[in-house]
C-alpha positions in Angstrom: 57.3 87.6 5.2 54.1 89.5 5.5 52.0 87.8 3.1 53.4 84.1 3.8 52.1 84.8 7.6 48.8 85.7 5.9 48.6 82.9 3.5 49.6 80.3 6.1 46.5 82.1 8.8 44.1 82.3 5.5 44.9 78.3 5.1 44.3 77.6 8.7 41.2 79.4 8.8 40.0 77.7 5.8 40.8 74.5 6.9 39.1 75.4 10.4 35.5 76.0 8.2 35.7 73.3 6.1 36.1 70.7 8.9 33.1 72.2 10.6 31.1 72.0 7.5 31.7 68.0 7.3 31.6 67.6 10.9 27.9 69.2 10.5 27.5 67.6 7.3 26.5 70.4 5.5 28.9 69.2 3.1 28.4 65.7 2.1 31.7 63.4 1.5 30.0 60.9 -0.1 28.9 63.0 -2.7 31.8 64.7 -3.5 34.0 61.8 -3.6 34.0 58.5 -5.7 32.3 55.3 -4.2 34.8 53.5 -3.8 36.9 55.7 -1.5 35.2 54.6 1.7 35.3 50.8 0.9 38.3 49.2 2.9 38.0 46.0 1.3 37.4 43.9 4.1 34.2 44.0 4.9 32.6 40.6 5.6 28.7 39.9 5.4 27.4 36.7 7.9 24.5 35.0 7.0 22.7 32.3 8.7 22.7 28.8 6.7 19.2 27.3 6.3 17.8 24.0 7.0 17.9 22.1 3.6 17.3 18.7 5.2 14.3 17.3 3.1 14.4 19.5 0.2 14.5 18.6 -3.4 18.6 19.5 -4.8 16.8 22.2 -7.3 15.4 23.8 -4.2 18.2 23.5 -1.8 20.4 25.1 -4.7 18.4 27.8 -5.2 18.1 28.5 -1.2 22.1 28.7 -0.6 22.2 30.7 -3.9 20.1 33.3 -2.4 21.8 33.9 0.3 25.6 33.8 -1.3 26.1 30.1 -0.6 27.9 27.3 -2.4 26.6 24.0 -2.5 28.8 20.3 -2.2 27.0 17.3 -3.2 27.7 13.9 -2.0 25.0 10.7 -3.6 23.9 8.0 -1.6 21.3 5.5 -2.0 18.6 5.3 0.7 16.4 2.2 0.7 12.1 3.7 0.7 13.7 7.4 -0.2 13.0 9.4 -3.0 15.7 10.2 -5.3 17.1 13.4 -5.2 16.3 14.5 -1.6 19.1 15.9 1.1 19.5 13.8 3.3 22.3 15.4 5.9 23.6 19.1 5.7 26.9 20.4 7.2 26.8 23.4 8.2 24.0 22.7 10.4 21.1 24.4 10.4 21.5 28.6 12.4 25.2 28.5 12.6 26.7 31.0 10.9 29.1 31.5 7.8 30.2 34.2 4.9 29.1 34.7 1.5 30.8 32.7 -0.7 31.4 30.2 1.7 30.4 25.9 1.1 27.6 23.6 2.3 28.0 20.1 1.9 24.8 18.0 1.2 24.3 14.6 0.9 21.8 13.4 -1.8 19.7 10.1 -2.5 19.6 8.8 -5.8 17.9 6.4 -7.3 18.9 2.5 -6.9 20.6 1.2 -10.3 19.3 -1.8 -11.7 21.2 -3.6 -14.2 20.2 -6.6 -16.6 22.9 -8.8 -17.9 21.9 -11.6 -20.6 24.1 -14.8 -20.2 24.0 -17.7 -22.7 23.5 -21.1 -21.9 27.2 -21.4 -22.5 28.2 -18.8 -20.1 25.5 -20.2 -17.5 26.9 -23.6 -17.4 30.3 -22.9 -17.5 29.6 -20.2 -14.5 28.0 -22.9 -12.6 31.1 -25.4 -13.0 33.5 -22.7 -11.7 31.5 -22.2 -8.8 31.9 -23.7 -5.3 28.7 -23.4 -3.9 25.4 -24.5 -5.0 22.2 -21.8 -5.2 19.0 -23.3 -3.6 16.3 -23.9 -6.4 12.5 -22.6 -5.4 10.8 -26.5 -5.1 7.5 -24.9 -3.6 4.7 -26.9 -4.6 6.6 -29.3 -7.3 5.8 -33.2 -7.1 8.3 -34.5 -4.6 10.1 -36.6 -7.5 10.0 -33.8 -10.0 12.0 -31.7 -6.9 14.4 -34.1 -5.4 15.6 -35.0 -9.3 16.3 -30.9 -9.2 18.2 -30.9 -6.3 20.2 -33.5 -7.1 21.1 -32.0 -10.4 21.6 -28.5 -8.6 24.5 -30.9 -6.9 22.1 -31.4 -3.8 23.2 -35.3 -2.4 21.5 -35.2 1.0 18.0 -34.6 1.1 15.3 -35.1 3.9 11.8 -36.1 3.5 9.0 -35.3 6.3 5.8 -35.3 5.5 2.8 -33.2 6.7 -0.7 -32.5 6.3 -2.0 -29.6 4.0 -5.4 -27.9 3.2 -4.2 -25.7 0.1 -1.4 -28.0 -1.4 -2.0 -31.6 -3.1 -1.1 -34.7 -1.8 2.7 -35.2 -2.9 3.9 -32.0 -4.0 6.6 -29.2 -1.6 4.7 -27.6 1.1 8.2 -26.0 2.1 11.8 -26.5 2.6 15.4 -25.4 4.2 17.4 -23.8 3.1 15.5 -21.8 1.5 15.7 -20.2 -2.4 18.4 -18.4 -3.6 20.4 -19.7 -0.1 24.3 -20.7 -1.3 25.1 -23.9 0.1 27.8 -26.3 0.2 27.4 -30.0 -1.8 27.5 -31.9 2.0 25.0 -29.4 2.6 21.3 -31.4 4.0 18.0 -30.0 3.2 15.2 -30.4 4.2 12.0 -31.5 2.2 8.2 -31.4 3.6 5.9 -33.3 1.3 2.3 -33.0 1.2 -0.4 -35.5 2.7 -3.2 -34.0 1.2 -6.0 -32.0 3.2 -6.2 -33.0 7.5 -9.1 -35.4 8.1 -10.9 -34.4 10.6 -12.7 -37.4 12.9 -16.9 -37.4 13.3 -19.4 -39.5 15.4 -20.9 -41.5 13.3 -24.9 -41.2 13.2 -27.6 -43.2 14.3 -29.4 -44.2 10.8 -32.2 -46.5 12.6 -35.5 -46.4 12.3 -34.9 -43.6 9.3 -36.2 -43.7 5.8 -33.4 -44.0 2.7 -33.6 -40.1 2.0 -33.1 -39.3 5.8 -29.9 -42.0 6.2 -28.4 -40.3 3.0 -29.0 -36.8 4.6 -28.0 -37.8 7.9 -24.7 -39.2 5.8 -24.0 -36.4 4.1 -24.3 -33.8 7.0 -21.4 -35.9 9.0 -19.2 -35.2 5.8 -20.0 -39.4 5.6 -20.2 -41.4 2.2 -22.7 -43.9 1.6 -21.8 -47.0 0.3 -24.3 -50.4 0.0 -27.9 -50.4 0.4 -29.1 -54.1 1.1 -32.4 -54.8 0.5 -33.7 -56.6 3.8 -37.0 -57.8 5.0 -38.4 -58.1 8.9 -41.4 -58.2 9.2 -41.2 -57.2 13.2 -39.9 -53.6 12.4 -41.0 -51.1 10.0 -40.7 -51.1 6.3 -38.7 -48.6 4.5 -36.7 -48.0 7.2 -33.1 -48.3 7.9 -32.6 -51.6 10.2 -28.9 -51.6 10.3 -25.7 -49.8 9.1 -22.3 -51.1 8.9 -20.2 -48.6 11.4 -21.8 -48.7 14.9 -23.6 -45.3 15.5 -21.8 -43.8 18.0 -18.3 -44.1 17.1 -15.6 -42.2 15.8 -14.4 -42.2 12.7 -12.2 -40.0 9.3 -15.0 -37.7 7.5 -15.6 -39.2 4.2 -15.5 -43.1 5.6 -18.1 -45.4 4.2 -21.2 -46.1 6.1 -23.2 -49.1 4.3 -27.2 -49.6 5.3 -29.8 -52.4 5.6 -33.3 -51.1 4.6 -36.2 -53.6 5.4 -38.3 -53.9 2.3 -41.2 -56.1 1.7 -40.4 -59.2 0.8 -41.9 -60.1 -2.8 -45.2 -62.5 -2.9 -44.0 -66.0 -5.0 -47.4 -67.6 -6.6 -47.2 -71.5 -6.3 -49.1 -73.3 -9.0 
């Protein structure tokens, strides 16, 4: 009975030191026992998610990755955007969330363009099967050369007007509605403008009197005129060589490039009587 009372004080004692040792930490737990022993298990690390709006995918991935994130991608095509980009992010940008956890991205990509080669075969037989009829581009054809088009296109009521244009020949499309490419319906009416050729403009017409041949002509010319007849005519009250008459009264009003025709009073030749 004697030595279990001295056993049982010598453990209490011992157990007394030892728990002042650790409470000092003069002994060291975590050296003495395996790493593992203080992990619970259920330790959770926060991180803060990142903008990756604007970023290239590579980069974005490499971001999350480096902070314990997953990435979800979603494409989407974006008219003027570089392929490849993030467009949207959820999460957003500062909230929180766990290692491990997802971010959602959405991606442009690039716009897919496809090429299909039909034969003649397969062109015709897709126009015959279709209901509506696809505008032909008639800019600046000869009007006949377009309206036998349209009517082949399956066009039946067509519209002339007419107009004056600088840059587009007399005759030939200056525009028309509906425009190419529009789908339209057989009873469908459209409208043609045809060229008149350049806008005259209108001038006064000059006053050639009393002006040499060279001067009339340069007078002519300056008022975007044309000269037409020079008559050969002879009064002997007014100056030879010299313009005595034109046909368009000076004066007036008139379309650039009308004719203007001239008397000039010339000498009249000597006859010799024998």
């Amino acid at each position: 009975m004697k030595s279990f009372t001295i056993s049982l004080i010598t453990s209490f004692l011992v157990t007394i030191i030892t728990c002042a040792l650790v409470f000092t930490e003069v002994i060291d737990l975590k050296k003495i026992l395996p790493e593992d022993f203080f992990n619970t298990g259920n330790e959770i690390t926060e991180v803060q998610i990142p903008n990756l709006v604007n970023l290239k995918i590579s980069d974005a991935k490499l971001a999350a990755e480096n902070l314990g994130l997953k990435i979800i991608t979603e494409e989407k095509f974006v008219e003027n955007t570089s392929p490849d980009i993030v467009l949207t992010q959820f999460p957003l940008p500062g909230f929180k969330a766990g290692k491990g956890d997802a971010v959602k991205l959405e991606v442009s990509k690039a716009m897919e363009i496809t090429f299909e080669i039909m034969s003649e075969e397969d062109m015709m037989e897709e126009v015959e099967l279709s209901p509506k009829i696809i505008m032909p581009d008639i800019t600046g054809l000869n009007s006949d050369t377009a309206k036998d088009l349209l009517v082949k296109a399956g066009v039946i009521d067509i519209v002339e007007n007419f107009a004056e244009d600088d840059l587009i020949d007399k005759g030939r499309i200056i525009s028309f509605n509906p425009p190419a490419g529009a789908e339209i319906d057989e009873s469908a009416i459209v409208d043609i403008v045809i060229s008149k050729g350049p806008s005259l403009k209108m001038v006064i017409v000059p006053n050639l009197y009393n002006k040499t041949l060279q001067g009339a002509k340069s007078e002519i010319e300056k008022n975007k005129l044309k000269l037409g007849k020079v008559k050969n005519v002879t009064d002997i009250d007014k100056g030879f060589d010299r313009i005595i008459g034109q046909s368009v009264q000076w004066g007036d009003k008139v379309k650039e490039g009308t004719v203007i025709d001239i008397d000039l009073n010339t000498e009249a030749e000597e006859s010799i009587g024998w």
